[in-house]
N, C-alpha and C positions, 0 to 999 in steps of 0.2 A: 809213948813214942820218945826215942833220944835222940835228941837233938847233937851233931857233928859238929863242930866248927873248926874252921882254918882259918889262916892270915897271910898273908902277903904284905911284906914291909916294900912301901914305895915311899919314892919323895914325891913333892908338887911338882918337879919338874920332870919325872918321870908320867908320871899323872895326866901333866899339860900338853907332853909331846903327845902323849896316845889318843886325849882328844882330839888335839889336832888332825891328827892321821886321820881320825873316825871324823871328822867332818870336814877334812878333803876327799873323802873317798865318798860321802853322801854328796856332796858336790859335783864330782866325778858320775857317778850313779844320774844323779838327778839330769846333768846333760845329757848322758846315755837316753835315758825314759822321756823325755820329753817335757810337756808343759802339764799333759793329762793325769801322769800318773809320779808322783813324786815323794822320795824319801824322807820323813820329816825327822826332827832332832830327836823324838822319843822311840826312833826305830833302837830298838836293841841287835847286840854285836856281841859273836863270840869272840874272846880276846884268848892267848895261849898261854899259858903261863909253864915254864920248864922248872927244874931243878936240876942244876949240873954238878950235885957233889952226892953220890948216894949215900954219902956215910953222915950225912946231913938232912935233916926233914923240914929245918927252916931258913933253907935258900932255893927256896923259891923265888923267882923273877917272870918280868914282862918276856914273852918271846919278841923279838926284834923281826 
């Protein structure tokens, strides 16, 4: 089997916004659902990732 790999150049502060996002939106979620049933930190999240220059393979970025 062969093994793929990619990358994505982020900063920490790119990094720290998205957490962010992802756990106000688990926040958001969990007052939706109630007390019974609720979204914990290890819930996993698709994040987007684009590329805005085709003539380029490694600019890739966070979708906003």
């Amino acid at each position: 089997m062969k093994i793929k790999r990619q990358a994505l150049i982020v900063s920490i502060n790119e990094l720290r916004k998205l957490a962010d996002d992802l756990e106000s939106q688990t926040k958001q979620f969990n007052l939706e659902l109630g007390v019974r049933e609720t979204v914990g930190a290890d819930k996993k999240w698709l994040i987007n990732i684009i590329n805005k220059s085709v003539e380029y393979s490694d600019t890739w970025e966070i979708e906003e």
